[in-house]
NUTI-25518 format. One line per field, with one value per residue (C-alpha): residue in three letters; chain; x, y, z. Coordinates in steps of 0.2 Angstrom, whole numbers, always signed. Layout:
<rs>
residu <- (ALA/...)
chaine <- (A/...)
xx <- (X/...)
yy <- (Y/...)
zz <- (Z/...)
</rs>
This chain:
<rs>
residu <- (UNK/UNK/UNK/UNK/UNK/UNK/UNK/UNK/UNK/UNK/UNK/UNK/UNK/UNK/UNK/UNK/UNK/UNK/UNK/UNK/UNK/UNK/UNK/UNK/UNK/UNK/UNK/UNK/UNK/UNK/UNK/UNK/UNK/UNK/UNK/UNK/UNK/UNK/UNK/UNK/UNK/UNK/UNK/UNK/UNK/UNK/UNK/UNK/UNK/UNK/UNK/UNK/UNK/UNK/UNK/UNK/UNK/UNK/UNK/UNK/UNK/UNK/UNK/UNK/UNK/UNK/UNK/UNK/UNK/UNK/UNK/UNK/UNK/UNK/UNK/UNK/UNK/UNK/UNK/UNK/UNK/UNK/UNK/UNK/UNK/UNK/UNK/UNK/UNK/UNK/UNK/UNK/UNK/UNK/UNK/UNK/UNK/UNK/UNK/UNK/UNK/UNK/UNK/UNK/UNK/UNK/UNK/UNK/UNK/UNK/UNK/UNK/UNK/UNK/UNK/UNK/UNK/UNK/UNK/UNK/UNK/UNK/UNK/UNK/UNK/UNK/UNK/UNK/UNK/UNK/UNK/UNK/UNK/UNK/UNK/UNK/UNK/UNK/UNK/UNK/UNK/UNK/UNK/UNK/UNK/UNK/UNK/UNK/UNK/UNK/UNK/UNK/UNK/UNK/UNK/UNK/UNK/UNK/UNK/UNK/UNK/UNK/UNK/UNK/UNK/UNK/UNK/UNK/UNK/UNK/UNK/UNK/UNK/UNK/UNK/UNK/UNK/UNK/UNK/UNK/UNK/UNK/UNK/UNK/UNK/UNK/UNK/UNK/UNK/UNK/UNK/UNK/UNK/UNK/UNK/UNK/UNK/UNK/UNK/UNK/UNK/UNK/UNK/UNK/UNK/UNK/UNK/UNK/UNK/UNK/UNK/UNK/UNK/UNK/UNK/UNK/UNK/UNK/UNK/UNK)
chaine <- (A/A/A/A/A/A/A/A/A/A/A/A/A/A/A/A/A/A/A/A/A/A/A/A/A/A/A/A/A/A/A/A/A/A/A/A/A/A/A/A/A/A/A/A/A/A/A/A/A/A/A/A/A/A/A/A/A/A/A/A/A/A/A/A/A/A/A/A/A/A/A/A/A/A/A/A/A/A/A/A/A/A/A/A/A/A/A/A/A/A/A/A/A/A/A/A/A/A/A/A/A/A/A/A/A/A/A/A/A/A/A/A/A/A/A/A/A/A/A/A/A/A/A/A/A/A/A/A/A/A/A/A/A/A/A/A/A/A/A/A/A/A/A/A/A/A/A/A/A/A/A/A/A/A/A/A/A/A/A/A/A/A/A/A/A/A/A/A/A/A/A/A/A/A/A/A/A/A/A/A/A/A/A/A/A/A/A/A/A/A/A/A/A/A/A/A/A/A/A/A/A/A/A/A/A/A/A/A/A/A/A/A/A/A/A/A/A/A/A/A)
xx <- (-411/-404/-386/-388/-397/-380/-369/-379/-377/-358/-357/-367/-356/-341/-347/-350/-334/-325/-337/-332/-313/-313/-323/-334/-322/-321/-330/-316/-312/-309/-294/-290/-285/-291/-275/-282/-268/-269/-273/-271/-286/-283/-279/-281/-269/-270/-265/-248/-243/-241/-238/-218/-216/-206/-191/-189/-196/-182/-170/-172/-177/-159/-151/-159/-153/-134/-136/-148/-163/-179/-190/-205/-222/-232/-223/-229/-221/-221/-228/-215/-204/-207/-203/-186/-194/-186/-200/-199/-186/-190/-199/-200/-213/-218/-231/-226/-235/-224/-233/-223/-230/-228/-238/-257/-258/-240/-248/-262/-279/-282/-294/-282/-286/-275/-280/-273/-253/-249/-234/-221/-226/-227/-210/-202/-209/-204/-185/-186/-191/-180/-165/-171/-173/-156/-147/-158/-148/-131/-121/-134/-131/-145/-145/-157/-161/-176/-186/-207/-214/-222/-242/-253/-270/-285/-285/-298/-305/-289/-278/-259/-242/-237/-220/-214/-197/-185/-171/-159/-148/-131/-134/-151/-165/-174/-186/-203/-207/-223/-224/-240/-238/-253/-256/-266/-266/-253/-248/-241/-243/-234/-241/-227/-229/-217/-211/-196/-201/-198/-212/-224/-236/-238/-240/-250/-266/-267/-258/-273/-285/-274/-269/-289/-292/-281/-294/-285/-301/-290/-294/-287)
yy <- (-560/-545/-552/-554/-537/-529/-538/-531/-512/-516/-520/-505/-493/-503/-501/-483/-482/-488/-480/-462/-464/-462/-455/-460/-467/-450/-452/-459/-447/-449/-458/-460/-479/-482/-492/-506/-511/-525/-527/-505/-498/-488/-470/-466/-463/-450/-455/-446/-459/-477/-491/-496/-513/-524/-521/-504/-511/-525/-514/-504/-517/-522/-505/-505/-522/-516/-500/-511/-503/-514/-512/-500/-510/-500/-487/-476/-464/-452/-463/-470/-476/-495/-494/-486/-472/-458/-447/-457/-447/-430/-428/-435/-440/-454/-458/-471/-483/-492/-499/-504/-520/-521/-529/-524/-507/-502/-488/-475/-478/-473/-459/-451/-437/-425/-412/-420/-417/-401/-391/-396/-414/-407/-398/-414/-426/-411/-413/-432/-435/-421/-431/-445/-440/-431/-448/-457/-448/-451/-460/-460/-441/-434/-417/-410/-392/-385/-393/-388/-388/-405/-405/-416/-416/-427/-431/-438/-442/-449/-444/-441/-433/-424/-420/-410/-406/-402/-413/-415/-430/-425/-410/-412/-404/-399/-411/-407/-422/-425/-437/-444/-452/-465/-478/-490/-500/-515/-504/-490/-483/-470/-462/-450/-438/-433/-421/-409/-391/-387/-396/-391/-384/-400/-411/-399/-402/-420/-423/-413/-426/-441/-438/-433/-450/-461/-473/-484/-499/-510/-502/-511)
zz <- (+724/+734/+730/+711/+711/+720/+706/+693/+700/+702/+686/+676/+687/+684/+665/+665/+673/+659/+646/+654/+650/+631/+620/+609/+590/+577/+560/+549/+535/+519/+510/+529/+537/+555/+563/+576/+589/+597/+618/+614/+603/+588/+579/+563/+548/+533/+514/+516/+528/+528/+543/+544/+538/+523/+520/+529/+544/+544/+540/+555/+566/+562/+566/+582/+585/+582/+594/+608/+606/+608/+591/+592/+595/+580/+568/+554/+542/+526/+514/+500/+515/+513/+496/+498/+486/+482/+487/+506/+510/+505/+522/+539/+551/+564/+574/+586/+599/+612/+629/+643/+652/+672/+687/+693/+701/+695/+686/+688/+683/+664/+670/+686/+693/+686/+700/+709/+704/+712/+703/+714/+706/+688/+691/+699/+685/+670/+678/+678/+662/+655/+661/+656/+637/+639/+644/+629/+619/+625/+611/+598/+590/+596/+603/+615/+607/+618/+632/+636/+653/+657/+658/+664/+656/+646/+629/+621/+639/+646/+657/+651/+655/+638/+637/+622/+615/+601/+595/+581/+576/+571/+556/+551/+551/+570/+574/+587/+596/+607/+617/+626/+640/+647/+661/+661/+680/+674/+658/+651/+631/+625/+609/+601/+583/+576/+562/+554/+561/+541/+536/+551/+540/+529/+544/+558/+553/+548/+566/+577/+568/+572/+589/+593/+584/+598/+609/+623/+622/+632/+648/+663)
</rs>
């Protein structure tokens, strides 16, 4: 009895444990789609955007094929884009979900303390990933234009490293990336948004809901 009664406690800490990481799914708005991921959790979508697949999707799957980059795990974009309609290509934006599978214990937990990262660490993991965006780059036409300080904070109840910069490929228009940056034990996800600086006040708001919309349910 005493055994079974110290299982059961194990188990209702270990649940409240996992309960404490995230919080509780938004209220879905309206005209809005909630995206499931599998073995990842979910986020939701507004009208002026639409989940890359068809013949887009194949098409660039194709380009990344010919340049060696692995395909994205998830992507969405402006609406239209699937269809190759004109209107597709009068904006830009992406919201992109990639998780990097490794080994048990490889990665934080997905609620770290994030305390504990003094700023020697911040300012040693902010030059890493710098260089490691710069030499992403390399060969591709895209320009690093402007680099933000690294952070380390919770969103949505879980920990992140958010890392934030400014990029454009060849003459085009600026483009603000933000990338965040989650482990998960034996995984990491990476949830980046994305959008022209020229169109930030079309896409700002809409991007605050879906990025305070992002569960991880898969908690490891």
């Amino acid at each position: 009895m005493k055994k079974i009664f110290i299982i059961l406690i194990a188990f209702l800490c270990a649940t409240q444990f996992s309960i404490a990481q995230t919080q509780p799914l938004p209220t879905l708005q309206s005209g809005w789609q909630r995206i499931y991921i599998k073995n990842v959790g979910s986020f939701d979508l507004p009208p002026t955007m639409e989940v890359q697949k068809g013949k887009y999707k194949e098409f660039v799957d194709e380009i990344k094929k010919i340049k060696g980059f692995d395909a994205s795990q998830l992507v969405a974009q402006q609406k239209g884009l699937n269809e190759f309609g004109k209107e597709g290509f009068e904006k830009y934006a992406r919201i992109m979900v990639e998780t990097t599978l490794g080994s048990f214990g490889d990665y934080e937990k997905l609620n770290f303390n994030i305390s504990e990262y003094t700023q020697t660490d911040i300012n040693e993991l902010n030059k890493m990933f710098k260089q490691e965006t710069q030499n992403s780059f390399y060969g591709t036409g895209l320009k690093l234009i402007e680099w933000y300080p690294l952070k380390i904070e919770k969103v949505n109840g879980m920990s992140c490293i958010h890392i934030s910069y400014k990029r454009q490929l060849q003459d085009k228009p600026f483009v603000l990336v933000h990338m965040y940056i989650f482990h998960n034990n034996d995984r990491m996800h990476t949830f980046t948004l994305s959008y022209r600086l020229s169109e930030a006040t079309y896409w700002q708001t809409d991007y605050a809901t879906i990025l305070k919309s992002f569960r991880i349910t898969n908690i490891k």
